[in-house]
Backbone as CSV, one residue per row, in Angstrom:
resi,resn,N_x,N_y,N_z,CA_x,CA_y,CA_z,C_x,C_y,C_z
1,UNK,-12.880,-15.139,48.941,-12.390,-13.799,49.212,-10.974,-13.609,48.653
2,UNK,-10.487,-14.534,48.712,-8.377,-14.465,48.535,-8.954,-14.224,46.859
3,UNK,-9.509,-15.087,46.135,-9.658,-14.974,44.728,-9.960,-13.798,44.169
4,UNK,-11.111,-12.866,44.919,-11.416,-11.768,44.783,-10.088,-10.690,44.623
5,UNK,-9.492,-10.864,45.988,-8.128,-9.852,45.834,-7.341,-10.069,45.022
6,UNK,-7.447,-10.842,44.387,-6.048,-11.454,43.285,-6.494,-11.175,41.963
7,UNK,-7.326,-11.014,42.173,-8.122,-10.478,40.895,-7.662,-9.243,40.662
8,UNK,-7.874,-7.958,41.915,-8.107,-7.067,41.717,-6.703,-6.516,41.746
9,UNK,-5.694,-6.979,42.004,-4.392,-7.257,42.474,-3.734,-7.426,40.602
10,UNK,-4.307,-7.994,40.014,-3.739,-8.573,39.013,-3.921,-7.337,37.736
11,UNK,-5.485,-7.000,38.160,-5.863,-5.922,37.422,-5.022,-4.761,37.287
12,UNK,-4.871,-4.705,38.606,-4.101,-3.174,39.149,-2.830,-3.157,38.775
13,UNK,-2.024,-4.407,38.822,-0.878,-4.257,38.580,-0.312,-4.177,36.643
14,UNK,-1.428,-4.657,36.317,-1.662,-4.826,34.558,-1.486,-3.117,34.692
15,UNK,-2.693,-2.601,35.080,-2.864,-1.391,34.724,-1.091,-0.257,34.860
16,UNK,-0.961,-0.396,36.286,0.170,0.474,36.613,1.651,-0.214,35.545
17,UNK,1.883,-1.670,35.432,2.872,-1.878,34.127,2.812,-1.248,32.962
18,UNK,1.911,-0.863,32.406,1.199,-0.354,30.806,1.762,1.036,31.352
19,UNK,1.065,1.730,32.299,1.270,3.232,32.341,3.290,3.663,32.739
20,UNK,3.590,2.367,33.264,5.099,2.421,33.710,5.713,2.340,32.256
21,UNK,5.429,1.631,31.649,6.075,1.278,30.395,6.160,2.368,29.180
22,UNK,4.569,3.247,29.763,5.218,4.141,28.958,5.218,5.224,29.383
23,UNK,5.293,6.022,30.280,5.940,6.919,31.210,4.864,7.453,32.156
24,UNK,4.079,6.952,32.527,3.072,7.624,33.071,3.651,7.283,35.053
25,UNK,3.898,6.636,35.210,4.236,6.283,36.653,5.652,6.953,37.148
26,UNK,5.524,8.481,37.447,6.277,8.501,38.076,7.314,9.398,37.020
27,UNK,8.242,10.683,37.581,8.913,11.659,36.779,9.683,10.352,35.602
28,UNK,9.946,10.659,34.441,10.961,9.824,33.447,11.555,8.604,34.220
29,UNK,10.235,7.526,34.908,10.383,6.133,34.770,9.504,5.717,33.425
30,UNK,10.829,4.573,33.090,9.721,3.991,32.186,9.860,4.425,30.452
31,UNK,10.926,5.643,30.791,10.871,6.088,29.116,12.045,5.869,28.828
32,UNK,11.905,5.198,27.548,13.425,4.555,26.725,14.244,6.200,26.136
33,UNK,15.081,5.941,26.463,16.252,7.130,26.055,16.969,6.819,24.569
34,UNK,16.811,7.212,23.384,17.457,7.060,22.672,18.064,8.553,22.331
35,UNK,19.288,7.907,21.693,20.000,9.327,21.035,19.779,10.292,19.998
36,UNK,20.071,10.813,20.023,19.568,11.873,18.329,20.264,11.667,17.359
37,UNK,19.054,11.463,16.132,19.741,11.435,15.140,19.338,12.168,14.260
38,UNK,18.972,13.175,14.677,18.722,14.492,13.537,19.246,14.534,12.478
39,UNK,20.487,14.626,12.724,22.177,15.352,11.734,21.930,14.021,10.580
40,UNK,21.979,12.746,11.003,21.586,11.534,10.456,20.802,11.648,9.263
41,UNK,19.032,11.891,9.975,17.936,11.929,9.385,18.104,13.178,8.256
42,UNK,18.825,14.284,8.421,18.618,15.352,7.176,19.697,14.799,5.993
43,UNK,20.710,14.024,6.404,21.951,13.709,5.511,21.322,13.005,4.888
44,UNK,20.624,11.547,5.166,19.722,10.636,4.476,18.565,11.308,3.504
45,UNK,18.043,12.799,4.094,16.956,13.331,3.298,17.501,14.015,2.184
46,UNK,18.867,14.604,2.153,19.182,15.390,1.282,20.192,14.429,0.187
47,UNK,20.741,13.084,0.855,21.078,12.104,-0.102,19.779,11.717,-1.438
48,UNK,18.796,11.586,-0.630,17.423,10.870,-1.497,16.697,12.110,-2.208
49,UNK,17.384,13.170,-1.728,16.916,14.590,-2.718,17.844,14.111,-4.009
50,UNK,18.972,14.322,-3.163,20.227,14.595,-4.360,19.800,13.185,-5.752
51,UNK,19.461,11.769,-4.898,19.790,10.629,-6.143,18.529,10.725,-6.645
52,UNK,17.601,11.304,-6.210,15.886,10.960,-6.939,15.362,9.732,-6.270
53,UNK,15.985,9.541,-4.987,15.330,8.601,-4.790,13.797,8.544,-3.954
54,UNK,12.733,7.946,-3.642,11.662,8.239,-3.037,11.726,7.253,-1.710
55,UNK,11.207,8.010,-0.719,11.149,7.282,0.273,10.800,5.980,0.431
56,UNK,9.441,5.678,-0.656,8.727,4.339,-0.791,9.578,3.754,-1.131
57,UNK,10.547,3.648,-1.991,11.725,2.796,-2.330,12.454,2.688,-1.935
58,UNK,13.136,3.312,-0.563,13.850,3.184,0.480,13.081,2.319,1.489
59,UNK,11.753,2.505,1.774,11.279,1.493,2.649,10.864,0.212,1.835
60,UNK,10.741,0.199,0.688,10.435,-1.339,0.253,11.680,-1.675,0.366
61,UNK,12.891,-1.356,-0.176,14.274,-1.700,-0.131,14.655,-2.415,1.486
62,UNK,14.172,-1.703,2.568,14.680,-2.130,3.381,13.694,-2.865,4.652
63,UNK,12.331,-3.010,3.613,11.255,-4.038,3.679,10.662,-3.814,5.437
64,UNK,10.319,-2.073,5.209,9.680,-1.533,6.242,8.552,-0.579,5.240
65,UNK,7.964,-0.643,6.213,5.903,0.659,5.766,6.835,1.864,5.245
66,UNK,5.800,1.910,4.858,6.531,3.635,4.163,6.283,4.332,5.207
67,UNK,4.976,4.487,5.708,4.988,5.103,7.058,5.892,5.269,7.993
68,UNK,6.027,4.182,8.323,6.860,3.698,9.175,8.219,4.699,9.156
69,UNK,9.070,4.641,7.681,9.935,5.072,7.349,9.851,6.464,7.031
70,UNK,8.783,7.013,6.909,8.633,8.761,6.372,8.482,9.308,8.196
71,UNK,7.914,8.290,9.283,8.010,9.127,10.750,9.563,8.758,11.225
72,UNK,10.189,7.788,10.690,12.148,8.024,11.317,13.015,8.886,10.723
73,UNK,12.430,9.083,9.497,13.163,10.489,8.472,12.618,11.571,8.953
74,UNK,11.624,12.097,9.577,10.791,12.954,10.138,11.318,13.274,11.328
75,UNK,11.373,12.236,12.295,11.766,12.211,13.203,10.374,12.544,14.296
76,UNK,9.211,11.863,13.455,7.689,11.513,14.778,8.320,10.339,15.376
77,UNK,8.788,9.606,14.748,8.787,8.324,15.683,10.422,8.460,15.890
78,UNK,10.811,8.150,17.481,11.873,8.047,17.817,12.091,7.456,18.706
79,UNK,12.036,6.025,18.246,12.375,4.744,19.145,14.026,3.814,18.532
80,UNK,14.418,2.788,19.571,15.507,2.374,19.073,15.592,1.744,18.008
81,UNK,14.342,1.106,17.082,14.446,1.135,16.278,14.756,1.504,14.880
82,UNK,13.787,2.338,15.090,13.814,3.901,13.915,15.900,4.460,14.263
83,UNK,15.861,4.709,15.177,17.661,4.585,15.401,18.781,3.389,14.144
84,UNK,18.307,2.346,14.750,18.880,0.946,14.079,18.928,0.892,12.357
85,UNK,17.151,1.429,12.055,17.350,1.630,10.140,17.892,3.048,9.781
86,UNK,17.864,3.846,10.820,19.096,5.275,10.320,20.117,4.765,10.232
87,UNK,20.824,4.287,11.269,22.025,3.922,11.334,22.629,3.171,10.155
88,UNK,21.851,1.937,9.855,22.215,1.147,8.871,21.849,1.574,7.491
89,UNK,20.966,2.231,6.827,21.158,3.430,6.114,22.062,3.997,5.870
90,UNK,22.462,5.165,6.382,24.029,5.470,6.299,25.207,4.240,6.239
91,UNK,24.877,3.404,7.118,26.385,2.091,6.317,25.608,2.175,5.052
92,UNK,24.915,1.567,4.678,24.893,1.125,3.607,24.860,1.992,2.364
93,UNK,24.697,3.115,2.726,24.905,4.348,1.489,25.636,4.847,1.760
94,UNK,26.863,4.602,2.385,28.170,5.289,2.708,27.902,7.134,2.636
95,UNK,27.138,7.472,3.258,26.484,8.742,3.804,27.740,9.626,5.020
96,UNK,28.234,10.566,4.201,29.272,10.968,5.238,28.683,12.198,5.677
């Protein structure tokens, strides 16, 4: 019987971590706060207008998916990551 509950115990708590983790448990528990980087993301878009450069060569350059890199310039994906290669982007293209 104890094995039974621990089971179901183990299940349940799997389940409610997953939904905590990503915001489902409860008003904004669980959701990572990052900052905006809009102002960022258009300076970087209108730099790679201005040099000809293509996104794909910004993400092989900095040895991320192109995908990956066309949703942080976009701004679909907005995790601390996608934050971290804006950021360092601008250092590294001295982007004012």
């Amino acid at each position: 019987m104890f094995f039974h509950k621990n089971v179901l115990f183990k299940a349940y708590f799997k389940t409610y971590l997953k939904a905590y983790l990503i915001g489902w448990a409860g008003r904004n528990k669980g959701v990572i706060k990052v900052p905006e980087t809009k102002a960022g993301r258009d300076k970087i878009v209108e730099y790679l207008e201005e040099n000809d450069i293509s996104v794909t060569s910004l993400a092989v350059a900095y040895g991320i998916k192109k995908q990956d890199m066309s949703d942080f310039l976009t701004g679909r994906k907005i995790t601390p990551r996608g934050n971290r290669v804006i950021l360092k982007i601008i250092s590294d293209l001295r982007i004012k």
